[in-house]
N, C-alpha and C positions, 0 to 999 in steps of 0.2 A: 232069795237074797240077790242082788243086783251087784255087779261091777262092771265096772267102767263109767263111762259117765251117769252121774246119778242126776244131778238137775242142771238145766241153761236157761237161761231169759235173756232177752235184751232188755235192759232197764228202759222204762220211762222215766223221764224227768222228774226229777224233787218227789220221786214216790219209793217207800219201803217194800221190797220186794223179796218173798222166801221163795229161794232158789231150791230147796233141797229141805224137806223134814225126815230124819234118822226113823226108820220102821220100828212100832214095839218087838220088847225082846232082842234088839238089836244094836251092835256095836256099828260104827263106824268111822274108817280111816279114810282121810277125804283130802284130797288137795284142791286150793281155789284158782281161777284164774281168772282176770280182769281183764279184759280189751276195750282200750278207748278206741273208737274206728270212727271220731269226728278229728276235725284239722285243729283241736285247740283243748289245753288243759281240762281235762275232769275230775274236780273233787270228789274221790269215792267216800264210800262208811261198808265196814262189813261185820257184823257182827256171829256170835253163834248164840242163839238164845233161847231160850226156855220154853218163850212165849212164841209161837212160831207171826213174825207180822212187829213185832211187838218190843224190840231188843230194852232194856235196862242199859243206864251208861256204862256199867262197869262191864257189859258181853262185847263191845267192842274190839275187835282184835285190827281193825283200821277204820280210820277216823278223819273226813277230809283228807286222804292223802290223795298228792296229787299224778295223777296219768297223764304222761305225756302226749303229744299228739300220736295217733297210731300206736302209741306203745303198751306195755303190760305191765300188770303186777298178779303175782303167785305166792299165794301161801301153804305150806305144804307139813305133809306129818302131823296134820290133827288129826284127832280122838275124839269121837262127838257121841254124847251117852245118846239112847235111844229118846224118841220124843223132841230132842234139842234140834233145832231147825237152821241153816245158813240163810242170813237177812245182810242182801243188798240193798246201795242206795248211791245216786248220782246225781249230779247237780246240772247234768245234761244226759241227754237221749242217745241211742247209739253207743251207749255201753254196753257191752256182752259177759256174763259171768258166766261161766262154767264150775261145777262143782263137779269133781271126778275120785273113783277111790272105790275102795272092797267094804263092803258089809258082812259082818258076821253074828252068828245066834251068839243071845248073851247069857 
């Protein structure tokens, strides 16, 4: 079982990208965190899905929202079943997602 940070990428542009899939047998409690580290707005999408690569519209848990220049966004105290994966996505390069948080047997 792993804790602390569980998966990071820097996104490429206008591509779906799974940061982190939940191990079988396994619970986990995950916080996300998003850095824009270009000089101008980025439309994120983050979703938790089933499909790891692959989200359904309703796994979305953000959606086009937008990151300021240098700035973040954090989503925190999810519960992600085993197999369910974290799917980023950015409309520019230079985003950095971290997914961090405790895993445990389920």
């Amino acid at each position: 079982m792993a804790n602390g940070v569980l998966g990071r990428v820097s996104l490429a542009s206008t591509t779906l990208t799974t940061v982190y899939t939940v191990p079988v047998s396994t619970l986990a409690y995950v916080n996300i965190n998003v850095a824009n580290r270009t000089a101008s707005n980025a439309a994120v999408r983050i979703a938790l899905a089933q499909t790891a690569g692959s989200p359904s519209d309703a796994e979305y848990i953000e959606y086009d929202s937008f990151v300021a220049p240098n700035g973040v966004i954090e989503r925190t105290g999810l519960v992600i079943d085993a197999g369910w994966s974290v799917v980023a996505f950015s409309d520019k390069a230079n985003v950095s997602v971290q997914a961090y948080g405790i895993e445990q047997t389920s």
